[in-house]
N, C-alpha and C positions, 0 to 999 in steps of 0.2 A: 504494500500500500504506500502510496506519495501522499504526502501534503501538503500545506503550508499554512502555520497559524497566525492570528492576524495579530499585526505587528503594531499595532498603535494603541488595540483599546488591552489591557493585562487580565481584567475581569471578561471579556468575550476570549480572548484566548485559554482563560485557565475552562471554561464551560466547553471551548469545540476539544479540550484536552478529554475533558467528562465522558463527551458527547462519544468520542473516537474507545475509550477503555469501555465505556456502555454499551457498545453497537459494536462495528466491526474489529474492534482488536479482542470482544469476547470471545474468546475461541480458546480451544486446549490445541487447536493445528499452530504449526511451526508457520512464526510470521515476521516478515521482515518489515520496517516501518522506515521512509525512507521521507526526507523533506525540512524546511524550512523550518523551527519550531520558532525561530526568535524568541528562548527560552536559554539564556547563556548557559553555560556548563558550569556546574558548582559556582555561579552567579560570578566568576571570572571574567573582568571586562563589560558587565552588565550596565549597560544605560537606562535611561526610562524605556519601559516598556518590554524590555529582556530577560529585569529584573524580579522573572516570575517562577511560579513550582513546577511550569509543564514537563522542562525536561527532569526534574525529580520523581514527578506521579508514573512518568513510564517506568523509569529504573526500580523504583517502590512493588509496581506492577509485573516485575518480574523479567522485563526487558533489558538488553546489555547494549552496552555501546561498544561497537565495533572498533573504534578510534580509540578509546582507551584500553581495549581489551588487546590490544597490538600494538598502539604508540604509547604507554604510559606514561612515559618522560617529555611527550614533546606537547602543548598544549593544543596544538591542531586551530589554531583559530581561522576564524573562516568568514567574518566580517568585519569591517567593511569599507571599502575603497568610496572615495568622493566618488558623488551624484555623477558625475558629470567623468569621472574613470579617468582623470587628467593627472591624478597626484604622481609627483615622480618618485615617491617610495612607498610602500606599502601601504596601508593603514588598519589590515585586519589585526583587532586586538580581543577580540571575542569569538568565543563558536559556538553559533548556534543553528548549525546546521549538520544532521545524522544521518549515519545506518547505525538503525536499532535494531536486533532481533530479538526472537525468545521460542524457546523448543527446542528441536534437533536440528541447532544448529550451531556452526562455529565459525568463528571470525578467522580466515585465516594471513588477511592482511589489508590495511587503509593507507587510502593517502589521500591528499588534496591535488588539484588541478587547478591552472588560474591562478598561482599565487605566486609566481616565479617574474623578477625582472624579463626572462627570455619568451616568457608568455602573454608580453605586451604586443599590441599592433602594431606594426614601424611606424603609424603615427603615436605611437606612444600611450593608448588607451588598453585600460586593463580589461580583459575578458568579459567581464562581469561586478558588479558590486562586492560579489560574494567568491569565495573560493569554490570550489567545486567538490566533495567531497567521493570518493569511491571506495568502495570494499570486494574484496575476494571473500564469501561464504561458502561453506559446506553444508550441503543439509544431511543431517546423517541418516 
């Protein structure tokens, strides 16, 4: 499953958090939950609005992050580069963007994308706002 939770109001995002563990992430099948939470990681880099429980109710819920379950040293941040993708150095200082799973399954490596000087356009714009997040899973 993809998402993306909404990033400005903290109270409508912790409810689609609700809404998603109440509906389709009830399930006892092995599930991967993949998207946008704007939910920082252990509230690391957290701004208004990031500054909320969603990515802790999945973990709570019995789901794993991929990205700390294989980079545990390196904080993986993943937003966020100026509106306008012009900055000439980085600016990701937050992550809140996942592969979560839970079941028979295993992480067996992440990285980000988009987040490298060489991954800018030769006119100098970064990929995205965001870094791009990926995972190698096993389902056992």
């Amino acid at each position: 499953m993809t998402t993306h939770l909404e990033p400005a109001a903290p109270a409508v995002q912790e409810a689609q958090t609700g809404e998603l563990l109440a509906g389709p992430l009830n399930t006892t099948l092995a599930t991967v939950l993949l998207g946008d939470l704007n939910s920082a990681a252990g509230g690391v880099g957290a701004t208004p609005g990031t500054n909320t429980q969603s990515h802790n109710r999945l973990l709570a819920a019995g789901f794993t992050d991929a990205w700390t379950a294989t980079r545990h040293r390196n904080p993986g941040f993943t937003c966020c580069q100026a509106p306008d993708l012009r900055n000439p150095t980085s600016n990701l200082t937050q992550r809140i963007d996942y592969v979560l799973f839970r079941g028979k399954v295993t992480a067996l490596a992440a990285d980000r994308v988009g987040d490298a000087q060489g991954d800018r356009t030769p006119s100098g714009l970064w990929p995205s706002d965001h870094a791009g997040v990926s995972g190698v899973l096993r389902l056992r």
